[in-house]
C-alpha positions in Angstrom: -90.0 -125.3 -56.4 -90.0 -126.1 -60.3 -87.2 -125.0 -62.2 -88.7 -126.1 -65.2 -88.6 -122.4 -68.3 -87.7 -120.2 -65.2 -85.1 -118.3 -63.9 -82.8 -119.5 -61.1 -83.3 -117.1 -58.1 -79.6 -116.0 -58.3 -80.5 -115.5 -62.1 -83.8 -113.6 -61.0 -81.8 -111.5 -58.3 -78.7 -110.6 -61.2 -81.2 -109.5 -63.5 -83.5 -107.6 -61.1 -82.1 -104.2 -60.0 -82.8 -102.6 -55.9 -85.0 -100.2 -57.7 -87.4 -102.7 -59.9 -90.4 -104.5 -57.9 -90.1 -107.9 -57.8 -92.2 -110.1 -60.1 -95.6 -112.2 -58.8 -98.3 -110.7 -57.2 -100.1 -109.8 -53.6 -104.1 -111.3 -52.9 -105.6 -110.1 -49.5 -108.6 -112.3 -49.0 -111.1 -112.1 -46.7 -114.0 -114.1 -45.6 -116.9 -112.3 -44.2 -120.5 -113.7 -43.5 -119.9 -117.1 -45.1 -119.0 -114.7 -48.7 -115.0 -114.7 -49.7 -113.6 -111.3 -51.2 -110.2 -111.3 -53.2 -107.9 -107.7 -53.8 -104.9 -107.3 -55.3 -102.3 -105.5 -53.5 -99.7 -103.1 -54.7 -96.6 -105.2 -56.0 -94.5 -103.2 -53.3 -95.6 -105.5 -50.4 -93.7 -108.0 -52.1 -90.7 -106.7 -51.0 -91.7 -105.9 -46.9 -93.4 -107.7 -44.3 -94.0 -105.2 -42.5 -95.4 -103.1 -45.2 -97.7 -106.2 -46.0 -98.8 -106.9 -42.7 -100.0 -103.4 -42.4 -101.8 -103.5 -45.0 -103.5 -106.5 -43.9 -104.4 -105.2 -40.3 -105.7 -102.2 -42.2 -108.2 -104.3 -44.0 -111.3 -104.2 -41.7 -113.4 -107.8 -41.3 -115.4 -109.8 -38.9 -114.1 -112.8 -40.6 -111.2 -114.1 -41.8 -108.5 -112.0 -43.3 -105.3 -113.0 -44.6 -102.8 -112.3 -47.6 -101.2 -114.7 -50.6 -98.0 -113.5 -52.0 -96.0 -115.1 -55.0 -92.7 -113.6 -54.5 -90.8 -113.2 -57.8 -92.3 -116.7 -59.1 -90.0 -117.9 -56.9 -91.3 -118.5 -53.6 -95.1 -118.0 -51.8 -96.3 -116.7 -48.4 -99.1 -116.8 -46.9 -99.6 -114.1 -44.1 -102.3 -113.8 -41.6 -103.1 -111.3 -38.8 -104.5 -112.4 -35.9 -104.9 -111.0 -32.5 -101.5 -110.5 -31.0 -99.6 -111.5 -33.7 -99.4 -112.8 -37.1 -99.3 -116.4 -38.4 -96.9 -117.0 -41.1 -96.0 -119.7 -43.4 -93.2 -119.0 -46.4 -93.2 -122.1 -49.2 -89.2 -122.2 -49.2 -87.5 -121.0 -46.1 -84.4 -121.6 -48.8 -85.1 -118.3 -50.6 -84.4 -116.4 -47.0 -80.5 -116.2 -48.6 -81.9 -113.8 -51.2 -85.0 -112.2 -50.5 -85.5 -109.7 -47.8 -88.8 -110.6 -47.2 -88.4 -114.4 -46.4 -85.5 -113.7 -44.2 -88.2 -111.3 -42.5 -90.5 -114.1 -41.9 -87.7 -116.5 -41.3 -86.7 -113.5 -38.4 -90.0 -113.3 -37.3 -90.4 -117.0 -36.4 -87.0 -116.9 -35.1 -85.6 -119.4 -37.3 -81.8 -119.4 -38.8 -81.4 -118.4 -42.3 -80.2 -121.2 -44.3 -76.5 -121.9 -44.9 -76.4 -121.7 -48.8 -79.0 -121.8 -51.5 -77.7 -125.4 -52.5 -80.1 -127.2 -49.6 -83.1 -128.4 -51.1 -85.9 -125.7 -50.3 -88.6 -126.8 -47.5 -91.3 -124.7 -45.8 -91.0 -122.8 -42.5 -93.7 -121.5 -40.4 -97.7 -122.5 -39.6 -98.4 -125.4 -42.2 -102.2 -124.8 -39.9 -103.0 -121.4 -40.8 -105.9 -122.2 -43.1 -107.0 -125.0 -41.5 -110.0 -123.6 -39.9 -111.2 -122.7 -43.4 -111.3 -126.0 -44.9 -107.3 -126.6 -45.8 -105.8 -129.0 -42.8 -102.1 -128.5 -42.3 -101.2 -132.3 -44.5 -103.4 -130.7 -47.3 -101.1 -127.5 -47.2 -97.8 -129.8 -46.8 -98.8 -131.3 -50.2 -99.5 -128.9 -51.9 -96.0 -126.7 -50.8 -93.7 -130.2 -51.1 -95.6 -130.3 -55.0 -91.9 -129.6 -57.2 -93.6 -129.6 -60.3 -95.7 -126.6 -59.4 -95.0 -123.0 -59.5 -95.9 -120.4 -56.8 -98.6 -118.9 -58.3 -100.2 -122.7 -59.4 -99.5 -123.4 -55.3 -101.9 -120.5 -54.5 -104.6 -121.8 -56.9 -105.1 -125.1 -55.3 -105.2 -123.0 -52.2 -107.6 -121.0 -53.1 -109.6 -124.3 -54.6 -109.5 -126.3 -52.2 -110.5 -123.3 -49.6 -113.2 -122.1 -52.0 -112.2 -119.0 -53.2 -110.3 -119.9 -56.3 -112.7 -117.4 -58.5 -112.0 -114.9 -56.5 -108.3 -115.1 -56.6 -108.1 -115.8 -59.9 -110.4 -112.6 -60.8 -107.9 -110.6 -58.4 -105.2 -111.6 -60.5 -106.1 -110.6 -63.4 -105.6 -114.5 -65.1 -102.3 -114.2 -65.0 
């Protein structure tokens, strides 16, 4: 996770108040008859996995559907329904200590939440769940162990590398 003109996530969480929505944004992509589709989501599934993964089984698809989150420009997650169940993969299991949401997933794939935010941050969950549309598990390791990079440049090269990336990038508005 870079540091590098940003705000610490104790910083981010002093500065943020319960009733603001977090920062970053919500893409549900889908990939139906060889075509990819990209929507932004409403900001609140940022702060709800539930909420999100509702949303998500709502969105109807022979194909592939799943969602990319950047949380606060903190953290990503990348959430994807399947039958009986849902796949998950959070970018820094770290940010657990002060985001509901990742100590959702991190509850969900019945991990412990971290000790203390002074560990080094490191992924929890399916590093796999793209692989089956063209990013392999060591391609996703890369690009979420990649320090220099923020959460939403993370999601770019996933979206690249998957084929989607204008799609996403129209979704998002250029941010």
């Amino acid at each position: 996770m870079a540091v590098q003109g940003r705000e610490s996530t104790s910083d981010a969480e002093a500065a943020r108040s319960e009733d603001q929505p977090l920062r970053g944004f919500a893409v549900a992509v889908v990939l139906e008859d060889g075509r990819w589709r990209c929507a932004s989501l409403d900001n609140d599934v940022l702060m709800d996995l539930d909420t999100a993964i509702t949303m998500l089984r709502g969105i109807r698809s022979t194909g592939a559907v799943f969602g990319l989150f950047d949380v606060d420009d903190e953290f990503f997650l990348v959430v994807r329904p399947v039958p009986g169940g849902v796949r998950l993969m959070l970018s820094d299991a770290v940010a657990a200590l002060d985001y509901d949401i990742a100590a959702d997933v991190l509850d969900l794939l019945r991990v412990d939440v971290p000790d203390d935010d002074e560990s080094d941050p490191w992924p929890e969950g399916d590093l796999a769940l793209l692989a089956d549309l063209g990013l392999p598990e060591p391609e996703l390791g890369l690009i979420v162990g990649e320090e220099d990079l923020y959460p939403d440049e993370q999601l770019e090269l996933i979206a690249s590398r998957c084929g989607f990336q204008s799609e996403f990038t129209a979704a998002v508005g250029g941010r």
